[in-house]
C-alpha positions as CSV (number, residue, x, y, z in Angstrom):
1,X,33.7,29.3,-3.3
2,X,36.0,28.8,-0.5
3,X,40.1,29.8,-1.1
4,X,40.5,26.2,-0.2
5,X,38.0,24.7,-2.4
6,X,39.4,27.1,-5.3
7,X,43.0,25.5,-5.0
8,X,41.6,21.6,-5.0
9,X,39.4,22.5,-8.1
10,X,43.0,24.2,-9.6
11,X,44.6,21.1,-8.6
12,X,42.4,18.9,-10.0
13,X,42.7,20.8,-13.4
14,X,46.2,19.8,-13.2
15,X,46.5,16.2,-12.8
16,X,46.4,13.5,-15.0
17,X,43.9,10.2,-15.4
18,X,43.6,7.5,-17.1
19,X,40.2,6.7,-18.5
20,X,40.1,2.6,-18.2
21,X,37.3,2.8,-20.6
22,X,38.6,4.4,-23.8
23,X,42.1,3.8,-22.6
24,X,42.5,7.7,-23.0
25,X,44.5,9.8,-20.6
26,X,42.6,12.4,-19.3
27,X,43.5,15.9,-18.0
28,X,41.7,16.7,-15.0
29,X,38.5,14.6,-13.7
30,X,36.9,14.3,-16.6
31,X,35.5,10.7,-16.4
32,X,33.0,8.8,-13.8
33,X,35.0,7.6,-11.0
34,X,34.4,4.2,-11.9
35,X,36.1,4.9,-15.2
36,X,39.0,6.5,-14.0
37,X,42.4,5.9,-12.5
38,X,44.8,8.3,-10.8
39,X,46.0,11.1,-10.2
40,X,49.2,10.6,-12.3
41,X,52.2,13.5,-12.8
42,X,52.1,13.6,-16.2
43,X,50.0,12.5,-19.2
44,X,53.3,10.0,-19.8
45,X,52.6,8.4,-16.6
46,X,48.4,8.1,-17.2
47,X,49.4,6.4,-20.9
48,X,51.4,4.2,-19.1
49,X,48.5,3.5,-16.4
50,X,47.7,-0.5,-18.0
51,X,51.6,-0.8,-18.1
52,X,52.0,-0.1,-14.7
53,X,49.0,-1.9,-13.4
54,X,50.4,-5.0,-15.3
55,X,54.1,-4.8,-14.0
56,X,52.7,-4.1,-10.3
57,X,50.2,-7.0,-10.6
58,X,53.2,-9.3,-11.6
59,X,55.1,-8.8,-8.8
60,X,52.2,-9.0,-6.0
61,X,51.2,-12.6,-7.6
62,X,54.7,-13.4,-7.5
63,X,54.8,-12.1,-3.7
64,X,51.5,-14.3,-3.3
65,X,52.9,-17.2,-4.6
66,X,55.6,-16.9,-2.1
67,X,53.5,-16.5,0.8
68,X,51.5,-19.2,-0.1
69,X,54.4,-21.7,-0.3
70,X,55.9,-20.4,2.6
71,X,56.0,-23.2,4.9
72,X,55.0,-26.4,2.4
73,X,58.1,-28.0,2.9
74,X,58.7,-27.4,6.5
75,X,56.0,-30.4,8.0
């Protein structure tokens, strides 16, 4: 294996998921891609992976409810 391929693999050992189907976080990429999300820090920040994704999601419909009003009262 190449030096540079060693290091990825050692990083990848070190980085948190989340597992979106057992709601698990996951040290390294244990899980099918398609069940995973991350890299995170820390296992604190993969637990708070559905937390996150909520508050984040809040804010963009908020942002899209802007832009979409943007304008209505201007005609």
């Amino acid at each position: 294996m190449a030096d540079n391929e060693q290091r990825e693999q050692d990083q990848n050992q070190n980085e948190w998921y989340f597992n979106t189907s057992t709601g698990e976080p996951e040290l390294g990429k244990l899980s099918p891609v398609n069940q995973r999300s991350g890299p995170y820090k820390s296992r604190k920040e993969a637990e708070d992976a559905w937390k996150i994704a909520k508050e984040r999601n809040l804010i963009w419909d908020e942002e899209n409810r802007k832009w979409n009003d943007w304008g209505a009262g201007r005609k």
